[in-house]
C-alpha positions in Angstrom: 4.5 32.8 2.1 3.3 31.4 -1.1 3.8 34.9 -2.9 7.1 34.2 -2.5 6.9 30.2 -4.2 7.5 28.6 -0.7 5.2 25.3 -1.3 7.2 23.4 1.5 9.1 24.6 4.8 12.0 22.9 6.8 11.1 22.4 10.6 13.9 22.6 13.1 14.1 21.5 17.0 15.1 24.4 19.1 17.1 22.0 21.5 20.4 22.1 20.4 21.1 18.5 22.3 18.2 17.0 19.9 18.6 18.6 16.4 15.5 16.6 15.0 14.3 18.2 11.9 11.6 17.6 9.2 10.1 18.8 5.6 6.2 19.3 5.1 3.8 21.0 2.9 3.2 24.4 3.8 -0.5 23.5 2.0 -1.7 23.4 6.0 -1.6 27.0 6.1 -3.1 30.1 4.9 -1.8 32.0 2.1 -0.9 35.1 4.9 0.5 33.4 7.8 4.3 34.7 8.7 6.5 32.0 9.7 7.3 33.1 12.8 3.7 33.3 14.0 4.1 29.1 13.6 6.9 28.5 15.9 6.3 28.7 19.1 3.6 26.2 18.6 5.3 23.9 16.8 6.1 20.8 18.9 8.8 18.3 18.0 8.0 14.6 17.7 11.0 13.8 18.9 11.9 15.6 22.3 8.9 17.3 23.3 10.1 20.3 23.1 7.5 22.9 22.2 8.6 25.7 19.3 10.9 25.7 16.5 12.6 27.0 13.6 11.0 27.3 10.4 12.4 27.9 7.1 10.8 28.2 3.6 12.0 25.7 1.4 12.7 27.4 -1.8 12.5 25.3 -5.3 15.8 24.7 -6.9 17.6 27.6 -8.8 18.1 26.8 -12.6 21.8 27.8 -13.4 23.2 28.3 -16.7 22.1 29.3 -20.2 18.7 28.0 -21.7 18.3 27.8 -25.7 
């Protein structure tokens, strides 16, 4: 995960009805954990509902010509 820059992830409800979603620090986790071996354990704070989707939350791009 961090290999890849991923520093923060994007957490989404599975209920469709609820669509509560949050940013944290991926520091909570080891450098070799998968995403998907998070979800289903994930809980959200809003519903109840237990897993989720998780996304890496990439860093910005930099467009354009530097100089």
């Amino acid at each position: 995960m961090r290999a890849s820059g991923v520093r923060e992830v994007l957490i989404y409800c599975r209920d469709h009805r609820c669509s509560h979603s949050v940013e944290i620090s991926a520091d909570r986790w080891p450098d070799d954990i998968r995403l998907s071996d998070i979800e289903p354990g994930v809980v959200c704070t809003t519903c109840g509902k237990r897993g989720a989707e998780l996304r890496p939350k990439f860093s910005q791009a930099r467009m354009g010509i530097t100089g």
